[in-house]
C-alpha positions as CSV (number, residue, x, y, z in Angstrom):
1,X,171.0,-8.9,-50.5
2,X,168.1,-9.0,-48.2
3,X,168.1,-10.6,-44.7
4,X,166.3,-13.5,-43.5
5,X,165.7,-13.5,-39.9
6,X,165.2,-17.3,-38.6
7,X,163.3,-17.3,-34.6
8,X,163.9,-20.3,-33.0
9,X,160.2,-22.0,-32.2
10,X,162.0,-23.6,-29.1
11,X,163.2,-20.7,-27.9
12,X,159.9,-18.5,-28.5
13,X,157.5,-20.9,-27.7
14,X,159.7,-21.5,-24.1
15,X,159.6,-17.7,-23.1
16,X,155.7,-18.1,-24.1
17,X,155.8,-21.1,-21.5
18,X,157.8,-19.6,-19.1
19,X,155.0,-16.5,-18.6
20,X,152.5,-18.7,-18.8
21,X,154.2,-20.5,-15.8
22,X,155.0,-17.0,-13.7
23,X,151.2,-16.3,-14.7
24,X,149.9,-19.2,-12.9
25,X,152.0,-18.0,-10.0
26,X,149.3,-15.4,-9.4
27,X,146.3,-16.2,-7.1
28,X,143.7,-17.7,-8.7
29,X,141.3,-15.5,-7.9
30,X,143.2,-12.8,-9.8
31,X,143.9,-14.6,-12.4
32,X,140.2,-14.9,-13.3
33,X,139.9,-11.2,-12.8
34,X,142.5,-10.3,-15.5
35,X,141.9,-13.0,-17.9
36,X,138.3,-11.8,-17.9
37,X,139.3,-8.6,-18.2
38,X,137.4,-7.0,-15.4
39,X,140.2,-5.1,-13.6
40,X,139.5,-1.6,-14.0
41,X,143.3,-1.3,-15.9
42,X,142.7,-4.7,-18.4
43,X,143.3,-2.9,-21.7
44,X,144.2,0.6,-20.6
45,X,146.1,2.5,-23.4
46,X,148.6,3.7,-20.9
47,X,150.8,0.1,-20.6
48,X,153.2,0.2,-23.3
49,X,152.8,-3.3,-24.7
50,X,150.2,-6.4,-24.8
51,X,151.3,-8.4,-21.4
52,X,152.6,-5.7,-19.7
53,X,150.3,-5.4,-17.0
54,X,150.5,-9.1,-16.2
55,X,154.2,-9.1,-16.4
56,X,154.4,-6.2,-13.9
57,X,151.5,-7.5,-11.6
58,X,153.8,-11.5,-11.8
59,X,156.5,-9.2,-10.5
60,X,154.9,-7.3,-7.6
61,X,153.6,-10.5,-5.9
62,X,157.0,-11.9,-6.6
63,X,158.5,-9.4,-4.4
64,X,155.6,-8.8,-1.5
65,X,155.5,-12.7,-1.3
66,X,159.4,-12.8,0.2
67,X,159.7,-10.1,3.0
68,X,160.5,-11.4,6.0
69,X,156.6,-11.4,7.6
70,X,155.5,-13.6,4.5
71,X,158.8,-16.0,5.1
72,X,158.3,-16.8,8.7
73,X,154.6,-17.1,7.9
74,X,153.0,-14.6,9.5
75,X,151.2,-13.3,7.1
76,X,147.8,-14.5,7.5
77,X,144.4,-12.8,8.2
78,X,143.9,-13.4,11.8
79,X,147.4,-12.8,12.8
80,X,146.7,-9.1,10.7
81,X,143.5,-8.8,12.7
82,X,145.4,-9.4,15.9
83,X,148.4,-7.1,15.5
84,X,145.4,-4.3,14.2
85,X,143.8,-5.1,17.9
86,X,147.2,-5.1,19.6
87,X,148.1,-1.3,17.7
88,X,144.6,-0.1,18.7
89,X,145.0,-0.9,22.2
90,X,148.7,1.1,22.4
91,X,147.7,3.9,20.3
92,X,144.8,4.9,22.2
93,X,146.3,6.7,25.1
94,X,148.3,8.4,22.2
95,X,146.4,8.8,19.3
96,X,147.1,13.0,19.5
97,X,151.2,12.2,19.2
98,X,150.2,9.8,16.6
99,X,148.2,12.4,14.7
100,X,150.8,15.1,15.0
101,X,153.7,13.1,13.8
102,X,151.6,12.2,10.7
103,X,150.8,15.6,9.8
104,X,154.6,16.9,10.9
105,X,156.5,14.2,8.4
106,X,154.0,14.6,5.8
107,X,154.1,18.7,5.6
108,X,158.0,17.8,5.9
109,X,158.2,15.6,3.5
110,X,156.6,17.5,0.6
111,X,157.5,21.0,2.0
112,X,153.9,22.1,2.9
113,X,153.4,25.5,4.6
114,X,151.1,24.4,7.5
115,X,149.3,27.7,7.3
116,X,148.3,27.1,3.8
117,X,146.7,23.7,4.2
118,X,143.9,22.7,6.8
119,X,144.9,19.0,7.9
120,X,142.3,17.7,9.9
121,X,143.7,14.1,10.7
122,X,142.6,11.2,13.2
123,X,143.3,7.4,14.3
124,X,139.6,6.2,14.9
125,X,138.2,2.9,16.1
126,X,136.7,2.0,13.1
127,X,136.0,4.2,10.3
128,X,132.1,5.5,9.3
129,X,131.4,3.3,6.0
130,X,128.7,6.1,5.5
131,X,131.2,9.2,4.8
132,X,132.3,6.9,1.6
133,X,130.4,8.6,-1.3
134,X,132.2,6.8,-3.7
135,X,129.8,4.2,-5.5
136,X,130.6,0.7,-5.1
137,X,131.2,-0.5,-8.8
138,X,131.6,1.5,-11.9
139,X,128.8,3.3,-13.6
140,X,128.8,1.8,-17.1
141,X,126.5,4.5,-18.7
142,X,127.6,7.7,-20.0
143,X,125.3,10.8,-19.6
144,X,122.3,11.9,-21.0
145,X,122.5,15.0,-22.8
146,X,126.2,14.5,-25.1
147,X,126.5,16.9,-28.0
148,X,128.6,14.5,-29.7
149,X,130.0,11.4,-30.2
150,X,133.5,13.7,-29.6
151,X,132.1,14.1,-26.1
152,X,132.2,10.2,-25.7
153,X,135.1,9.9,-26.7
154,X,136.9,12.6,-24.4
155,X,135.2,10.8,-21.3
156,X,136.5,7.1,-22.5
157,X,140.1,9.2,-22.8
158,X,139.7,10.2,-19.2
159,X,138.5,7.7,-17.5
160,X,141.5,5.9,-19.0
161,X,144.3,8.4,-17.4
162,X,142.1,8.5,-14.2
163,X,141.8,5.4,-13.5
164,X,145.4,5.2,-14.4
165,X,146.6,8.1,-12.3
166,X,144.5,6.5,-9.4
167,X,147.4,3.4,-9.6
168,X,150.2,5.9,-9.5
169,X,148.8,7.7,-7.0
170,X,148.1,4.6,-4.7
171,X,151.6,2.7,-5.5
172,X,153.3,6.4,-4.5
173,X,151.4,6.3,-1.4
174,X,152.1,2.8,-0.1
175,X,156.1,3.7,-1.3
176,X,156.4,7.2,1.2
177,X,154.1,4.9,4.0
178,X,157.1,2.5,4.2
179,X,159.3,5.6,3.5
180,X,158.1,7.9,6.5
181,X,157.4,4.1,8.9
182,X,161.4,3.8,8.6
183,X,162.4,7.8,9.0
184,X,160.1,8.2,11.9
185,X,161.8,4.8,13.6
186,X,163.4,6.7,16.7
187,X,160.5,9.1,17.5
188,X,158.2,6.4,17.5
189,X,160.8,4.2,19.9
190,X,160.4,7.3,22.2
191,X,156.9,7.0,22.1
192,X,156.4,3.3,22.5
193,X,159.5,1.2,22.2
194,X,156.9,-1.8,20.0
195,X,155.2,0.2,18.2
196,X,157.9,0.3,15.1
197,X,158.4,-3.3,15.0
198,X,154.3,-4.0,14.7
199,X,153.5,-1.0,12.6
200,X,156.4,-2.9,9.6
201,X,154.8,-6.4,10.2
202,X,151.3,-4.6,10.0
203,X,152.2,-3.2,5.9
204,X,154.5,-6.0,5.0
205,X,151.6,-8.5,5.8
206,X,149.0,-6.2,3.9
207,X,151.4,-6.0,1.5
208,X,151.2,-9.9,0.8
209,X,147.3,-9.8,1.4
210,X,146.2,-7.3,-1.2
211,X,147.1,-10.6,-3.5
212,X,146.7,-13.4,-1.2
213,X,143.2,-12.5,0.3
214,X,140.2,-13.4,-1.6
215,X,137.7,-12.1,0.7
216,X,135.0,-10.4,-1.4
217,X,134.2,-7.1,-0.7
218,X,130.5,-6.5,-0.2
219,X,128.0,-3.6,-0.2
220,X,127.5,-4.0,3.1
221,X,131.0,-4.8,4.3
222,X,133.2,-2.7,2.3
223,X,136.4,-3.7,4.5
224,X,137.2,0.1,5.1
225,X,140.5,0.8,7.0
226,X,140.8,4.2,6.4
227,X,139.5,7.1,4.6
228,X,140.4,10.9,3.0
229,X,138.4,13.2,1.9
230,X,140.0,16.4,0.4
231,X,138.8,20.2,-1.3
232,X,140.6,22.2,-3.5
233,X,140.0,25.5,-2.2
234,X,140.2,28.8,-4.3
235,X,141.3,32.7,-3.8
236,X,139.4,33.2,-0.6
237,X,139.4,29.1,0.6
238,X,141.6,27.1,2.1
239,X,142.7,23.6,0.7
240,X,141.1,21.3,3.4
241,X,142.0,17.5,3.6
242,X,140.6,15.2,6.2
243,X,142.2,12.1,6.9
244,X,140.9,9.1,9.3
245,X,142.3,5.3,9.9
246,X,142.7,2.9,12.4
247,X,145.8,3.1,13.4
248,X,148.9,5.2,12.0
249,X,150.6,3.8,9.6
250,X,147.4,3.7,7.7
251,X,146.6,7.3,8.6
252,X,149.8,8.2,7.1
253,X,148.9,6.1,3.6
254,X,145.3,8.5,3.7
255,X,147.0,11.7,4.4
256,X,149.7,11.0,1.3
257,X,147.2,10.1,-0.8
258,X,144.7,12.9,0.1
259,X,147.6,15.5,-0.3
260,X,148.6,14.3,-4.2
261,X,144.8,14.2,-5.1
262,X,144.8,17.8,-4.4
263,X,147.4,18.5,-7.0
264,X,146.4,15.7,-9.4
265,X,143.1,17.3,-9.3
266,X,143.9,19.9,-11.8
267,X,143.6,17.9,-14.6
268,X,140.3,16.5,-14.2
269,X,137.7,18.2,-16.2
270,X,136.3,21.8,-15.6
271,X,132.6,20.7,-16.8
272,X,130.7,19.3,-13.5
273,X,128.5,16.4,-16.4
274,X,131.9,15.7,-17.7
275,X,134.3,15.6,-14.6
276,X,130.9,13.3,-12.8
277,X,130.8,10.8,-15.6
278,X,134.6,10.5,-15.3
279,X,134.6,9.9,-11.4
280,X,131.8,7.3,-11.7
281,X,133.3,5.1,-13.8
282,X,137.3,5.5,-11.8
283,X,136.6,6.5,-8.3
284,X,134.7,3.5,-7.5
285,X,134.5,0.7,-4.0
286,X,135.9,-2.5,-6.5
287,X,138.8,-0.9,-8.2
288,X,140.7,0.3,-5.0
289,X,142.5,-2.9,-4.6
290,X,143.1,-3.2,-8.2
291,X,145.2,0.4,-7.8
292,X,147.0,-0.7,-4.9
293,X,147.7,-3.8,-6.9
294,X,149.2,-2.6,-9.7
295,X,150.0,1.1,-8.2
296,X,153.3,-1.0,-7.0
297,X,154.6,-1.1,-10.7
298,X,153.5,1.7,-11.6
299,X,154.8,4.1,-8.8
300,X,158.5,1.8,-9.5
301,X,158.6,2.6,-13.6
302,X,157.6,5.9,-12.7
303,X,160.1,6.2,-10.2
304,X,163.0,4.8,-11.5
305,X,162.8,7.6,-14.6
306,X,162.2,10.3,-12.2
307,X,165.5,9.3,-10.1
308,X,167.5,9.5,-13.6
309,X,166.0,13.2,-13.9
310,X,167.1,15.3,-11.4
311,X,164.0,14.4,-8.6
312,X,163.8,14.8,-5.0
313,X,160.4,13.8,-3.0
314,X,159.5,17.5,-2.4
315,X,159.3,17.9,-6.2
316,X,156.3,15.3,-6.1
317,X,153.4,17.0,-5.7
318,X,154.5,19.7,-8.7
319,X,155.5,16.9,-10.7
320,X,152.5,15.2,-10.7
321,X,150.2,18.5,-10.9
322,X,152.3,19.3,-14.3
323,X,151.8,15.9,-15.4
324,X,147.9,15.6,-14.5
325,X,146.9,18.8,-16.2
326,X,148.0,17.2,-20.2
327,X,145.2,16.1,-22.3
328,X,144.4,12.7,-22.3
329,X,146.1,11.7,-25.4
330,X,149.4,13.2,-24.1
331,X,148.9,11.8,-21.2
332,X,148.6,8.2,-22.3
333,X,151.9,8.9,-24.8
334,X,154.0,9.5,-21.6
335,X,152.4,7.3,-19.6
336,X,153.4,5.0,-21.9
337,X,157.3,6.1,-22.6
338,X,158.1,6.2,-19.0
339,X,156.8,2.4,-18.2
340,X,159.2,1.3,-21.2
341,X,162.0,3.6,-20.0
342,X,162.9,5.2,-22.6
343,X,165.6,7.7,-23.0
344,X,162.7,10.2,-24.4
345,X,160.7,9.5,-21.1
346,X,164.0,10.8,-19.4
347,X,164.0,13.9,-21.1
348,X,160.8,14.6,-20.9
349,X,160.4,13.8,-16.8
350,X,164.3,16.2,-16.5
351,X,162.1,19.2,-17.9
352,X,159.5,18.6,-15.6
353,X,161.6,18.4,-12.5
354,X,163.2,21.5,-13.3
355,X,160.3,23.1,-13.4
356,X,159.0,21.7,-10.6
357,X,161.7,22.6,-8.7
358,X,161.7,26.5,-9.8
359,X,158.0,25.8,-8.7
360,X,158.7,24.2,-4.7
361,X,159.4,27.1,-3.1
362,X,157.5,28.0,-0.3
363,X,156.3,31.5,-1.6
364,X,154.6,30.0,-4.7
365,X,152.8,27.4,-2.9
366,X,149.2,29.3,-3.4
367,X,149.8,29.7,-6.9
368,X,150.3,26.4,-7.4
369,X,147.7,25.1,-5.6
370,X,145.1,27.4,-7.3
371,X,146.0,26.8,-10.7
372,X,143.1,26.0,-13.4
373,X,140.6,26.2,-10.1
374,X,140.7,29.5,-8.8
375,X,136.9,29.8,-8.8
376,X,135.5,26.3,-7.4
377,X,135.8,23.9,-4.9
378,X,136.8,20.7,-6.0
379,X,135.9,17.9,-3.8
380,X,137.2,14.1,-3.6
381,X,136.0,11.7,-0.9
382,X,137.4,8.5,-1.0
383,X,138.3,5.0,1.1
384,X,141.3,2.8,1.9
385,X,140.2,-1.0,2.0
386,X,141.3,-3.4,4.1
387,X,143.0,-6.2,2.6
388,X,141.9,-9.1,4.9
């Protein structure tokens, strides 16, 4: 005899109420955003489910909006503009111990040879809006010239795990920022006994202000607090990443970031038209607070499979590199097992950290490095915005 399966209208139409309700928790200026559909995620392939990305996005601001800064109501713009003076004013004197602890628990941290990567890396006054290359919105065209409507369709596939992989990317960044801030707790005491305490109300406000803020970004005022530039060197080059910010916890943020686009850069395309069109319509101005934004989620789903799996932070950088290099299609397919957290996404990510970890030794570091781009220099400049 076959079943018949009753859902309760009360009960389905209050969970529909009850997101509608968390929604509406949301600023409203991002609401209009997502609703319209004009974050550079809104109907990405790689969320596992319709509502996802508003579900995970309710649940971020949920959590930034009650740390202790946000509670005691501190969080505001001028009180962020007055702690970034305050830092400014401390770090000068001692911007070069600044700069060498960054680079020290970063190499650390991932298990870089020093002599195998050229960090260039700097706390600056204010940061030169004109080293930005990246445009400021997406371009919406594709390229003259396609063979085929194939060729379309490959850069649509890309631009979705870029722009995706640009998230994870940004949410693993802010996660090892407040990582390394709390490891490095005692050398900074030594250094300046306030520095700690401002640095953590500094990210926990920003935190809160990615969401809270709704000033625009302009052309002319692009709101940049930092910025990384990095190159994939080759056989006879060096990888090279230059890393600048106003002060250092944001200089640590750039210098994490910079490092995994290094790796993550093996799986963008091999073709200059084709790897071009794909940056111009990912790596742009608009969408950086977007991946901060959701990177949070995204870095957490991610996370939370790779801690079932066998992972350790210096396996990071491999991880991703193995991950980056699928085709876009696979891509999206795991992508999409590991924000649902399934037991196949566990499998998958176990393999992957056992290889990465047969892969982290120091002695295989250039090979890594130089896989799939042993003849060209890969170049990715890029800019941290400020959230007030």
């Amino acid at each position: 005899m076959p079943k018949t399966i009753i859902i309760n209208e009360d009960i389905k139409n209050s969970d529909i109420l009850r997101e509608a309700i968390e929604f509406n928790q949301l600023p409203k200026h991002l609401r209009i955003e997502i609703l319209r559909g004009k974050t550079p995620l809104s109907d990405n392939e790689c969320f596992p489910y319709s509502g996802y990305l508003e579900k995970m996005l309710v649940t971020t601001y949920s959590e930034v909006s009650n740390n202790e800064v946000v509670k005691n109501g501190t969080a505001t713009p001028n009180n962020v503009s007055k702690i970034a003076s305050e830092c400014q004013k401390i770090e000068n004197p001692i911007k070069n111990k600044l700069e060498d602890l960054v680079n020290k628990t970063v190499t650390e941290l991932f298990r870089i040879p020093i002599e195998k990567v050229d960090f260039s890396l700097e706390i600056v006054s204010s940061v030169d809006q004109s080293k930005t290359n990246a445009p400021f919105g997406p371009n919406e065209d594709m390229p003259a010239g396609l063979a085929t409507i194939d060729d379309v369709d490959y850069i649509t596939k890309e631009v979705t795990k870029r722009r995706f992989q640009n998230a994870l990317i940004a949410g693993a960044s802010r996660y090892f920022t407040h990582v390394i801030l709390y490891n490095v707790m005692s050398s900074l005491d030594e250094i300046n006994p306030g520095l700690y305490n401002l640095y953590q109300e500094y990210l926990l406000s920003n935190d809160y202000l990615i969401f809270a803020s709704d000033i625009p970004m302009s052309e002319k005022d692009k709101h940049e607090t930092g910025h990384v530039s990095v190159e994939l060197g080759n056989e006879e080059l060096k990888n090279r990443l230059k890393a600048e910010a106003v002060n250092f916890p944001l200089l640590v943020y750039e210098t994490i970031k910079g490092f995994l686009e290094i790796f993550t850069a093996h799986g963008l395309p091999s073709n200059a038209d084709l790897l071009n069109a794909v940056l111009s319509k990912s790596d742009y101005m608009l969408a950086e607070p977007w991946y901060i934004r959701f990177g949070y989620g995204i870095w957490e789903s991610f996370h939370n499979v790779l801690k079932e799996s066998g992972y350790e932070d210096s396996l990071l950088p491999y991880i991703l590199m193995k991950v980056s290099v699928l085709e876009p299609d696979k891509y999206i397919r795991l992508m999409k097992e590991i924000l649902a957290g399934t037991e196949k996404s566990k499998r998958v990510m176990k393999r992957v950290c056992d290889y990465a970890r047969k892969k982290v030794s120091m002695s295989d570091f250039d090979d890594r490095m130089s896989t799939n781009r042993n003849t060209n220099v890969f170049m990715v400049n890029d800019g941290e915005k400020e959230i007030i």
